[in-house]
VOPAGU-2260 file (C-alpha; in pm, 1 decimal, decimal comma):
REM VOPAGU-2260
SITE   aa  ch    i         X         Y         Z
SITE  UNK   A    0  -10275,3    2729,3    5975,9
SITE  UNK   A    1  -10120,8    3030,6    6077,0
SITE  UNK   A    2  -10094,8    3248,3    6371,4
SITE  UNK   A    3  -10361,8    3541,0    6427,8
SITE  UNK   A    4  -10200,5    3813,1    6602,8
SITE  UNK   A    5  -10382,4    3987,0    6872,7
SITE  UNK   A    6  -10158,1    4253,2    6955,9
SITE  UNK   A    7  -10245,8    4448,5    6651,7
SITE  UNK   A    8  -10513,7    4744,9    6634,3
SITE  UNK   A    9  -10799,8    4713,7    6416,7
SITE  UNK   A   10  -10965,3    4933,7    6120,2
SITE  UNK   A   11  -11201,6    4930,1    5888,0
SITE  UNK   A   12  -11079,0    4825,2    5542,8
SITE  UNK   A   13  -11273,7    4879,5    5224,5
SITE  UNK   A   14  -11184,5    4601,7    4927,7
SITE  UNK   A   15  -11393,1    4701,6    4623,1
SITE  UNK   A   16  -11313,9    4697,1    4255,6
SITE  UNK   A   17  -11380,6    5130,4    4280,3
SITE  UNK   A   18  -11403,8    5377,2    4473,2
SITE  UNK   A   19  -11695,5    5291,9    4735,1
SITE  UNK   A   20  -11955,5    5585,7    4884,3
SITE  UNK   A   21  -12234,5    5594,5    5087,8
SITE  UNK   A   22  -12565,3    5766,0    4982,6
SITE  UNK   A   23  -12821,8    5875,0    5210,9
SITE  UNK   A   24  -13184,2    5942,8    5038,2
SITE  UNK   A   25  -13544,3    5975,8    5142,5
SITE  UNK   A   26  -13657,1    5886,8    4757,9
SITE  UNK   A   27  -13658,3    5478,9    4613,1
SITE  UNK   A   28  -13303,0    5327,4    4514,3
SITE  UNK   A   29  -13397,6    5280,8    4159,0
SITE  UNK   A   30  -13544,1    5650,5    4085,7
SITE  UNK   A   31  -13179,7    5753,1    4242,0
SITE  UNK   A   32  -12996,3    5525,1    4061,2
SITE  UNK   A   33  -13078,9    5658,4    3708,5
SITE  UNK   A   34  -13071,4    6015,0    3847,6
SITE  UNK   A   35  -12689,7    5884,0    3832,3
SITE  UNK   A   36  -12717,1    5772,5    3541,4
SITE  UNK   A   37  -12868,8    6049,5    3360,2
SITE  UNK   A   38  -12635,5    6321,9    3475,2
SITE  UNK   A   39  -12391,8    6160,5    3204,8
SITE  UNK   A   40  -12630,9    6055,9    2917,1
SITE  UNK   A   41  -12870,3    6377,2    2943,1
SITE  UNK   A   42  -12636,1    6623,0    3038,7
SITE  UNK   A   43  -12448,3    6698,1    2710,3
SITE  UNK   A   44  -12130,5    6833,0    2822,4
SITE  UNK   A   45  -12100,6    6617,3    3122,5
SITE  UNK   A   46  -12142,8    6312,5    2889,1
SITE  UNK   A   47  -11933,7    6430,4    2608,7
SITE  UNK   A   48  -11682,4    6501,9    2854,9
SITE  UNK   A   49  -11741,9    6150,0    3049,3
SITE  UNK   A   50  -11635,5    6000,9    2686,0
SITE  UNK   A   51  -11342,6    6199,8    2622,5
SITE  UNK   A   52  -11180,1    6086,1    2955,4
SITE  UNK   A   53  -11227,6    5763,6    2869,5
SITE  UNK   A   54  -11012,1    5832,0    2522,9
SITE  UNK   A   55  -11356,9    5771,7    2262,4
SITE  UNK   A   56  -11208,6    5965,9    1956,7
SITE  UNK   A   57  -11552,8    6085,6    1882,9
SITE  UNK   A   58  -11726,4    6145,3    2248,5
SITE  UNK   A   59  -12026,6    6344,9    2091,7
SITE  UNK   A   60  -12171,6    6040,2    1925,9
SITE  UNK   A   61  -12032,7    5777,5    2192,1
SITE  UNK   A   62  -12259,8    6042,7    2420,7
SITE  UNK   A   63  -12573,1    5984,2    2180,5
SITE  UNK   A   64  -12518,6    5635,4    2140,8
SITE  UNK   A   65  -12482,8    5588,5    2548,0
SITE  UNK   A   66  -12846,2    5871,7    2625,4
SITE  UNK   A   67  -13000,5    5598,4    2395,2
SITE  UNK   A   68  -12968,5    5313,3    2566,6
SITE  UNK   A   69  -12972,6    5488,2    2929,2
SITE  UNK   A   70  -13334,0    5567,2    2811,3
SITE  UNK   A   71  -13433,0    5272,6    2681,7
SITE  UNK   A   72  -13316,9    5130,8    2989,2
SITE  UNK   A   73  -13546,7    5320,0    3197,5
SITE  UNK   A   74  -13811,0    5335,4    2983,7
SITE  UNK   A   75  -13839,0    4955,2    2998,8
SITE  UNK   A   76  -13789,6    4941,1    3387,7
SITE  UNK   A   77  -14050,5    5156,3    3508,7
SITE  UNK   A   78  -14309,9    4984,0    3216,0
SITE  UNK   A   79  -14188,1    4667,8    3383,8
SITE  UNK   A   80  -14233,9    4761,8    3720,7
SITE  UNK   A   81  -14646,4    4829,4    3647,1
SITE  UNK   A   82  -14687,4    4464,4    3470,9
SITE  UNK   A   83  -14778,3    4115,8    3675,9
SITE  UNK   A   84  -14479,7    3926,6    3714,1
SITE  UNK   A   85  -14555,6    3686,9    3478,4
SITE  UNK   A   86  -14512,8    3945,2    3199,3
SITE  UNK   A   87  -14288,1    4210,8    3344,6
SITE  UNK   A   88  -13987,0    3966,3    3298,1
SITE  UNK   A   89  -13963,0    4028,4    2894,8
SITE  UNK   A   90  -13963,3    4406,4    2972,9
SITE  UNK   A   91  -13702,4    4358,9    3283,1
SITE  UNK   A   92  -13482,7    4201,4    3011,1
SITE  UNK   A   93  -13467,3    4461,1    2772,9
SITE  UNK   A   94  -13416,5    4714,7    3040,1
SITE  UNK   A   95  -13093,6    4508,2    3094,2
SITE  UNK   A   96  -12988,4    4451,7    2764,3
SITE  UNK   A   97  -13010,8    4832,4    2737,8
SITE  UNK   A   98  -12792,0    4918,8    3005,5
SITE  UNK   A   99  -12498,5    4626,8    2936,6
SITE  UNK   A  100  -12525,6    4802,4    2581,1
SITE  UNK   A  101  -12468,0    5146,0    2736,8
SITE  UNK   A  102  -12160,0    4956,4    2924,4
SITE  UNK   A  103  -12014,3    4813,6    2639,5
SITE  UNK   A  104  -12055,7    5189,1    2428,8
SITE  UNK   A  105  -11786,6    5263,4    2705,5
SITE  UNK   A  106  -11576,9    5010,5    2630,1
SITE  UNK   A  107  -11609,8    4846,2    2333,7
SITE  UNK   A  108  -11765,1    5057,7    2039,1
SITE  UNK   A  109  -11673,1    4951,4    1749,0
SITE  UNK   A  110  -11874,8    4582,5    1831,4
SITE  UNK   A  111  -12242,4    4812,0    1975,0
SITE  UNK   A  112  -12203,9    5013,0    1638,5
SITE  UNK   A  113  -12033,1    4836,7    1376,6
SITE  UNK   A  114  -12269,9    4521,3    1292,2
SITE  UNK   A  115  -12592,1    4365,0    1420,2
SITE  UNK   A  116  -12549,4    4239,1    1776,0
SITE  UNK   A  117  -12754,2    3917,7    1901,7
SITE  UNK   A  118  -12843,6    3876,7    2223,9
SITE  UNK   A  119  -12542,9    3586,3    2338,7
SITE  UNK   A  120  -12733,1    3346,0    2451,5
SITE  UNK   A  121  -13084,3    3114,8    2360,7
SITE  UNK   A  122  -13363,1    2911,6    2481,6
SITE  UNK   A  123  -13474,2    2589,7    2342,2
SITE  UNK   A  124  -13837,2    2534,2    2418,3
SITE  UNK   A  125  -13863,0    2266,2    2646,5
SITE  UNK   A  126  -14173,9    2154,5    2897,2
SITE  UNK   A  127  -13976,6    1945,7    3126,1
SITE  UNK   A  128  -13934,7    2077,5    3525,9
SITE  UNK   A  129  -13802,5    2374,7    3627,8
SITE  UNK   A  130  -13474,9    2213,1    3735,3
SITE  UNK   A  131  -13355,4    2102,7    3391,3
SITE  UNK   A  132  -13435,1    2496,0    3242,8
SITE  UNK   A  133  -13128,1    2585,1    3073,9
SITE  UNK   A  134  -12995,6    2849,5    2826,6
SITE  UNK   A  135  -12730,3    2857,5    2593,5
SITE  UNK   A  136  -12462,8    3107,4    2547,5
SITE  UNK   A  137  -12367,2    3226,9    2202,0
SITE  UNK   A  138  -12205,7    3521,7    2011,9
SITE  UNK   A  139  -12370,0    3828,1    2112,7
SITE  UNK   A  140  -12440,3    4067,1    2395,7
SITE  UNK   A  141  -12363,3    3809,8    2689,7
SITE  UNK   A  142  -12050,4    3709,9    2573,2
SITE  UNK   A  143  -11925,7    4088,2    2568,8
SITE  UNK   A  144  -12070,7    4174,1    2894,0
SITE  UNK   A  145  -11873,2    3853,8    3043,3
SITE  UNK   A  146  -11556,1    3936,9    2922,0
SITE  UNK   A  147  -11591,4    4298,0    3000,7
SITE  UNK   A  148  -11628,2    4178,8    3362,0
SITE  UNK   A  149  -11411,6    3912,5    3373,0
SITE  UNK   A  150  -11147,4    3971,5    3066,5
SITE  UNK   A  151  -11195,4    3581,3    2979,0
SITE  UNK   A  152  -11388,8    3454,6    2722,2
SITE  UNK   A  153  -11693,5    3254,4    2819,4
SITE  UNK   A  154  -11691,2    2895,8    2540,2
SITE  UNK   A  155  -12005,8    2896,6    2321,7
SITE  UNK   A  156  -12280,2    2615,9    2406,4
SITE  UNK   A  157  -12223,9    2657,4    2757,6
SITE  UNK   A  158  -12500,4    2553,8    2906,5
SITE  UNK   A  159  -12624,1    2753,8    3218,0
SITE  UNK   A  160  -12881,9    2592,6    3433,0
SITE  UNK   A  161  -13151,9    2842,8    3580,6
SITE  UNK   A  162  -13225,4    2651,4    3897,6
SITE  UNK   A  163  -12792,9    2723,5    3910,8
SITE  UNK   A  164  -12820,9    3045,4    3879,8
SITE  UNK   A  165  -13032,6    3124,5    4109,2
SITE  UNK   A  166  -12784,7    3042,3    4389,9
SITE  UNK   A  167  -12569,9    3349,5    4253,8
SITE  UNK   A  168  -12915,0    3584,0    4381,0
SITE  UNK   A  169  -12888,5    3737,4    4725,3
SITE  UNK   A  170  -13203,6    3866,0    4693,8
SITE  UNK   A  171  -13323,4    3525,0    4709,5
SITE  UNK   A  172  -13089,5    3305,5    4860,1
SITE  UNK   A  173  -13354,4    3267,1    5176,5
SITE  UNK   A  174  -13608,3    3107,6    4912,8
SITE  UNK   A  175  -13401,4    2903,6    4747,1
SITE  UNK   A  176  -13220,5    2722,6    5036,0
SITE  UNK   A  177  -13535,5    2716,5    5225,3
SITE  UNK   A  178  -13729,8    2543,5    4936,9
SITE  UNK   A  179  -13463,5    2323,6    4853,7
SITE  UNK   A  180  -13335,5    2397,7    4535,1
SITE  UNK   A  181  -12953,9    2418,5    4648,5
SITE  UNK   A  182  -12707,1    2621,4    4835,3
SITE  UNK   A  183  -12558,3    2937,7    4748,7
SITE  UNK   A  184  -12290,6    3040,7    4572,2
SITE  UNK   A  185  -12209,0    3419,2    4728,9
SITE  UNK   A  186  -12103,4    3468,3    5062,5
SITE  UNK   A  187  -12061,4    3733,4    5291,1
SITE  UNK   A  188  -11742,8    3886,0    5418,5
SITE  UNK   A  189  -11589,2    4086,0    5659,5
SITE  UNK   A  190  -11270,4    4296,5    5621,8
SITE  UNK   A  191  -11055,0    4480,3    5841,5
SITE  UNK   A  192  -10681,3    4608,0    5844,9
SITE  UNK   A  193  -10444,1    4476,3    6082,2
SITE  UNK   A  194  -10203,4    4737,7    6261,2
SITE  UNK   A  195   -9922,2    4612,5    6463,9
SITE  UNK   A  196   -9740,3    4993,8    6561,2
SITE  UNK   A  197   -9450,2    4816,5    6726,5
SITE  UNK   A  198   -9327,0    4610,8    6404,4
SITE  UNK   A  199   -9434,6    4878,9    6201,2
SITE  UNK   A  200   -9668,8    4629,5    5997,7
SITE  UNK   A  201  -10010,5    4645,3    5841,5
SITE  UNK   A  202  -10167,5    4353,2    5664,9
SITE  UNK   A  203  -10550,3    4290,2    5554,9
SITE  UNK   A  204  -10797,6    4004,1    5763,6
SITE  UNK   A  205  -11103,8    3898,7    5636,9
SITE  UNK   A  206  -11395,9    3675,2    5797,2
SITE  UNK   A  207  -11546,1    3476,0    5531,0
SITE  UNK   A  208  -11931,1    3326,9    5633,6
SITE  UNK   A  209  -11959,2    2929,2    5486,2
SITE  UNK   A  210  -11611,4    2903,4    5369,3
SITE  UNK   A  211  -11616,6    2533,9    5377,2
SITE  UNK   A  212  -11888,2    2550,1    5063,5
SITE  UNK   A  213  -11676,7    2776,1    4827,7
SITE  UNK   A  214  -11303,4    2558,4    4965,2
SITE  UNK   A  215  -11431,3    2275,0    4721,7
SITE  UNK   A  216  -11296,2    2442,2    4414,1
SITE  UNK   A  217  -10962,8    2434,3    4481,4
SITE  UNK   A  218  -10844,0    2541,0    4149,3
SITE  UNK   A  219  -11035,2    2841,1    4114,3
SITE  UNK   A  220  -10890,4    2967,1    4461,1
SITE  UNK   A  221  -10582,0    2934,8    4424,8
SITE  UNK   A  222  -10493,0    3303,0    4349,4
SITE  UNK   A  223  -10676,3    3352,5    4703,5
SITE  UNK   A  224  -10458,3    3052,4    4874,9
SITE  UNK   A  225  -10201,6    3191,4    4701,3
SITE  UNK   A  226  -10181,3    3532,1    4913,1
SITE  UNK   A  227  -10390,3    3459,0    5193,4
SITE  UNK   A  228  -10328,7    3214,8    5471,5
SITE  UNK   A  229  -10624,8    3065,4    5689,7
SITE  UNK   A  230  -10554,9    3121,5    6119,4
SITE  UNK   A  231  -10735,7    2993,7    6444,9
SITE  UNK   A  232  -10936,0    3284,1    6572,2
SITE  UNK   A  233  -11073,0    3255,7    6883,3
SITE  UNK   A  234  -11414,6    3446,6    6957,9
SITE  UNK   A  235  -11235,8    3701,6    7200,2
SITE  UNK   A  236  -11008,8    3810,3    6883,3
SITE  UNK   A  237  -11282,9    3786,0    6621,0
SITE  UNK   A  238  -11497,3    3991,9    6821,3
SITE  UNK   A  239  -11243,3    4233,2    6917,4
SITE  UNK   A  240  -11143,6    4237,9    6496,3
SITE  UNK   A  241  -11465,1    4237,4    6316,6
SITE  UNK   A  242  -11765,5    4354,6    6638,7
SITE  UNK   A  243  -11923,2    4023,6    6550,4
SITE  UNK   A  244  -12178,7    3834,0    6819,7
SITE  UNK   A  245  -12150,6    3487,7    6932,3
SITE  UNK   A  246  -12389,6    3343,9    6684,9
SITE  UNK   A  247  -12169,6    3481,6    6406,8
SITE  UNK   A  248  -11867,3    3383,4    6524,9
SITE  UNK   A  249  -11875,4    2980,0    6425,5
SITE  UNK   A  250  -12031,1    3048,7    6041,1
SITE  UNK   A  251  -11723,4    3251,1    5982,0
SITE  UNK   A  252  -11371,7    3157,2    5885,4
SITE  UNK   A  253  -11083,5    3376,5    5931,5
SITE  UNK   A  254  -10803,0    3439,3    5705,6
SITE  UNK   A  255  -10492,4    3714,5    5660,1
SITE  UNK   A  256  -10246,1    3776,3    5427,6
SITE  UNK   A  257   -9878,9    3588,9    5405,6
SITE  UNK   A  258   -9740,0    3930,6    5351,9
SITE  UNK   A  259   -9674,7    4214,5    5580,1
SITE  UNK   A  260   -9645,1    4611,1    5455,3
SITE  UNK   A  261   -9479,3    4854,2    5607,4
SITE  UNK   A  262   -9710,1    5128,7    5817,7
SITE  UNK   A  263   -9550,1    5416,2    6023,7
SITE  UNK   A  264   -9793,2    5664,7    6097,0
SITE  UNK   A  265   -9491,5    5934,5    6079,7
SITE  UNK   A  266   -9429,9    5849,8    5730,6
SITE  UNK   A  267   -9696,4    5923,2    5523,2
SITE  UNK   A  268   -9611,5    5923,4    5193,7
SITE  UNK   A  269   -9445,9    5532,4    5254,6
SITE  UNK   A  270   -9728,0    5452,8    5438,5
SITE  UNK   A  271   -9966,9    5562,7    5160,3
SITE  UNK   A  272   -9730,4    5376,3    4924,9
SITE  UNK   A  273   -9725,4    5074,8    5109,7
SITE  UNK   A  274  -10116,6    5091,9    5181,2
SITE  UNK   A  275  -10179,9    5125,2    4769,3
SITE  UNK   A  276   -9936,0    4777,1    4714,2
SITE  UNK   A  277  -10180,1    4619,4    4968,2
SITE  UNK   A  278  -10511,4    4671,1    4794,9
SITE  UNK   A  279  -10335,6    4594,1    4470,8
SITE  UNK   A  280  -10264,5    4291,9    4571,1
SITE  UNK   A  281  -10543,2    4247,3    4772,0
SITE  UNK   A  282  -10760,1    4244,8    4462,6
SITE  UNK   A  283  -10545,2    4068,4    4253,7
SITE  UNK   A  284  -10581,8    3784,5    4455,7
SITE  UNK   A  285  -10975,0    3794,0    4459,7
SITE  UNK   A  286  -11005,3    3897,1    4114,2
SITE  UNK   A  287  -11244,5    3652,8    3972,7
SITE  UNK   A  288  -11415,5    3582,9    4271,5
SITE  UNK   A  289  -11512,2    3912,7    4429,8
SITE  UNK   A  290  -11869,7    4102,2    4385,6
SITE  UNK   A  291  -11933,5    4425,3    4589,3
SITE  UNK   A  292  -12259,8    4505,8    4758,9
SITE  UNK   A  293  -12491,5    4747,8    4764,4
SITE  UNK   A  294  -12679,1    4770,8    5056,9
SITE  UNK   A  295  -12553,3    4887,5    5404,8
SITE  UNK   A  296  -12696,3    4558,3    5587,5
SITE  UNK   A  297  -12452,2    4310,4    5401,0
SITE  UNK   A  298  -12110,7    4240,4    5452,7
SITE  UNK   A  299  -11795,2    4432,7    5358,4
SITE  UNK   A  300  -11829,5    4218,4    5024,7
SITE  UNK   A  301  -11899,3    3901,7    4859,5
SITE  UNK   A  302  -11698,2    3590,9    4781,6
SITE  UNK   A  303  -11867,2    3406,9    4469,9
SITE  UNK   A  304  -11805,4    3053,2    4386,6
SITE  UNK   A  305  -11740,8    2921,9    3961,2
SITE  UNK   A  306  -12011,6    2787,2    3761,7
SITE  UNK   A  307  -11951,7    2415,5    3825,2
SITE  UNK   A  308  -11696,7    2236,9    4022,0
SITE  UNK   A  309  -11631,6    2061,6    3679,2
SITE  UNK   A  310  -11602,6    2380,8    3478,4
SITE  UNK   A  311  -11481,5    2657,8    3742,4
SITE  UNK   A  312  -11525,3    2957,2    3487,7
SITE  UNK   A  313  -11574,2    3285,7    3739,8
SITE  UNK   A  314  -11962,0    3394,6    3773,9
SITE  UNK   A  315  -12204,5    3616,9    3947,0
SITE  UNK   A  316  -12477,5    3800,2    4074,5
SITE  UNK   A  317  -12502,2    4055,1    3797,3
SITE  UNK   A  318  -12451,6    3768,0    3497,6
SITE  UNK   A  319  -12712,2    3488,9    3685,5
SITE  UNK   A  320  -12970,1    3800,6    3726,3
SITE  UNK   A  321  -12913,2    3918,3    3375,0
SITE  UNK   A  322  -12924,3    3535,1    3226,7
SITE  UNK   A  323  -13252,6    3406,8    3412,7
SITE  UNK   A  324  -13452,6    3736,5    3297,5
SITE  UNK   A  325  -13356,3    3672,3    2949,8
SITE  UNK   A  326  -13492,9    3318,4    3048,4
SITE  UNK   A  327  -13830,4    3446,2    3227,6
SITE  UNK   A  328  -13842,4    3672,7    2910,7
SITE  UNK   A  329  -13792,7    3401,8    2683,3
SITE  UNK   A  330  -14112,9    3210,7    2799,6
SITE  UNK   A  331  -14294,1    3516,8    2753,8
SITE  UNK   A  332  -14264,1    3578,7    2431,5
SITE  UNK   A  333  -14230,9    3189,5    2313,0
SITE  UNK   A  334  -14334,1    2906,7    2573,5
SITE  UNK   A  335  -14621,7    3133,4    2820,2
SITE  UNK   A  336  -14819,4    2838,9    2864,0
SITE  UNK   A  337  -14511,8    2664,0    3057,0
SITE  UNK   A  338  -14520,9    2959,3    3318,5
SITE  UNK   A  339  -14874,9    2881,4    3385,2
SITE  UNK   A  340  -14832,3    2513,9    3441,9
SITE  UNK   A  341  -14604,7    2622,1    3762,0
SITE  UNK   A  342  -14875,2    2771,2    3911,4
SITE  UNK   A  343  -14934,8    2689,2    4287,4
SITE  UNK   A  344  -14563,5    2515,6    4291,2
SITE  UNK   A  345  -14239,1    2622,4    4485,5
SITE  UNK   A  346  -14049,0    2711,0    4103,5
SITE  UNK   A  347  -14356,0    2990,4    4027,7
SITE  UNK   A  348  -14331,9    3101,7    4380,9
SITE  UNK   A  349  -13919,2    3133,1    4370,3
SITE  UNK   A  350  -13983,3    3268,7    4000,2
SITE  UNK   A  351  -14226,2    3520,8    4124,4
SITE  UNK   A  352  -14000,7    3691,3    4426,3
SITE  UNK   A  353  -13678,2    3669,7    4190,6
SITE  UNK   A  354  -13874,9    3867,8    3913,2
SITE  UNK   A  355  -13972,5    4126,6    4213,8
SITE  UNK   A  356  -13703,3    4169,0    4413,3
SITE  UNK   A  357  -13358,9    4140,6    4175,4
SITE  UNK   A  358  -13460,4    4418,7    3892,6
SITE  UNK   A  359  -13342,6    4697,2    4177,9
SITE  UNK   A  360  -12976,0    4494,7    4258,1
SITE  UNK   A  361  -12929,6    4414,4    3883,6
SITE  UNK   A  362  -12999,1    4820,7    3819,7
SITE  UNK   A  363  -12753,3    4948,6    4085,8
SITE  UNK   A  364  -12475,7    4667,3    4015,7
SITE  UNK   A  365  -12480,3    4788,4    3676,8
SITE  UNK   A  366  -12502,8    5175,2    3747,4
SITE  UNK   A  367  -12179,6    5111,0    3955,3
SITE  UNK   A  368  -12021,9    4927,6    3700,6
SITE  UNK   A  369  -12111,0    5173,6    3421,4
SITE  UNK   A  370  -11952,2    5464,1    3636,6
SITE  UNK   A  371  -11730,2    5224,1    3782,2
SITE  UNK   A  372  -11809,1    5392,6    4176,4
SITE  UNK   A  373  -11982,4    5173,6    4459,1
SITE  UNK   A  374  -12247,4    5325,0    4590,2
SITE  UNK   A  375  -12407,2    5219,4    4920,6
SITE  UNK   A  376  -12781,5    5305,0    4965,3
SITE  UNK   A  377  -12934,0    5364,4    5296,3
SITE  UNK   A  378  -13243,6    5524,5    5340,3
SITE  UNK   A  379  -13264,3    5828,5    5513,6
């Protein structure tokens, strides 16, 4: 392990794929949410000028394409939002599909406009328990939304597990741990920026909550082990880094980078070099397994652990949400009777809060990956 030093000074550090703000609002997360949204897809020239930045040779009808979906999108949502939960899912769904669609408009074009587009993945009717539910991922929708997140391509057939998936939900994780279905695969973490004047150093620390439970893929970290170096913290220095209590200090582990960058607060422009190499490679090394958050009570952000320890493809929240509602939706449309047979069991009562509480996260993640800008809601 290496050694922590606690002669440096300590300051907030923001690691986030974009540019991170925080929003302060008397009115529900959701209703602001697409009032982001809809400055770009109902706002002509805003929109037409949204897709001209981004280099669309035709930005008029990427703009038309784009207010299409955004409405769909809500149009779906708020019908969702007034249905029981045992139908609302099949509505939730297409709200999503709308809005990856919208996504992929900015990115990829020619594959929304060009040709038919199936959904990317499918359900096989089955009437077994709860904790053999699986989809399976094909050409379509899914597989464009995962490699616009993760620039991979995810294998066809792969078979994703909904009682999996579910561990990728924060706005569950309490339910699912506490009913025994598994543990989860996102966990918190802290992040501040080391500051040593006297060697004229800066280098990033993090406090990562349950490290031990994401360590076992050892392949799909190495890019982290890679650049960052684990060190003995004791609870004087943690609390002094990160403002952390007692109780938090033994669920966290404590890591910093092998590599030191220059900082001189009289030299600016170095500094501000220096400090832009950092978060480069700062998120180079968590690219595949860091997911932002959107709420000012969580951590900094979120480590997420692969799919399986025997296939470590990167995963998370926004993909698991997306996958299970096309599941929940599924059964609506082709296998209802299976939803009423969990009645008065743990797997309807999980189902029921995940089709409640995630349709909010899911919307945000995906405004602020549409406009590619974190926004952090807290209520006035």
């Amino acid at each position: 392990m290496g050694t922590f030093q606690d002669l440096a000074f300590y300051e907030n550090f923001s690691i986030s794929m974009w540019p991170k703000n925080v929003l302060l609002t008397n009115q529900p997360f959701d209703d602001e949410t697409f009032a982001r949204l809809e400055y770009y897809s109902e706002v002509e020239n805003v929109g037409v000028e949204f897709f001209k930045n981004k280099g669309h040779s035709f930005p008029k009808r990427s703009f038309l394409l784009f207010q299409a979906f955004i409405r769909q999108a809500k149009t779906f949502y708020y019908g969702a939002k007034k249905l029981h939960y045992r139908a609302s899912s099949l509505l939730y769904y297409y709200s999503f599909l709308n809005l990856v669609k919208a996504r992929l408009v900015i990115s990829d074009v020619g594959a929304i406009t060009e040709k038919k587009m199936y959904h990317g993945l499918v359900y096989k009717r089955e009437n077994n328990l709860f904790s053999h539910q699986s989809i399976y991922t094909k050409d379509g929708v899914f597989r464009l939304f995962y490699k616009s997140i993760f620039g991979i391509d995810i294998p066809l057939n792969v078979k994703l597990k909904m009682v999996n998936l579910l561990a990728y939900c924060s706005d569950v994780l309490y339910e699912y741990e506490s009913g025994g279905f598994g543990e989860r695969k996102i966990f918190y973490t802290l992040a501040r920026l080391g500051i040593d004047p006297g060697k004229k150093e800066m280098w990033p620390i993090i406090a990562v909550s349950n490290f031990q439970k994401l360590s076992i893929y050892k392949k799909f970290l190495t890019p982290f082990f890679s650049y960052f170096e684990e060190v003995m913290v004791n609870f004087s220095q943690a609390s002094r880094a990160f403002n952390i209590e007692k109780s938090d200090y033994n669920a966290l582990s404590y890591f910093q980078s092998r590599k030191r960058y220059f900082h001189n607060k009289n030299k600016h422009e170095e500094t501000n070099k220096s400090f832009n190499s950092l978060k480069n490679d700062v998120n180079d090394s968590l690219k595949t397994i860091l997911q932002n958050v959107e709420y000012s009570t969580d951590g900094d952000f979120n480590l997420v652990a692969p799919l399986r320890k025997n296939f470590q493809l990167p995963f998370n929240e926004l993909l698991a949400i997306y996958s299970i509602m096309f599941y929940l939706g599924s059964l609506v449309r082709y296998n209802p009777g299976y939803i009423e047979k969990l009645l008065n069991s743990k797997d309807a009562w999980i189902i029921e809060r995940f089709v409640i509480s995630t349709p909010q996260t899911f919307l945000i993640q995906m405004a602020n990956y549409i406009l590619e800008e974190i926004i952090i809601y807290k209520h006035r």
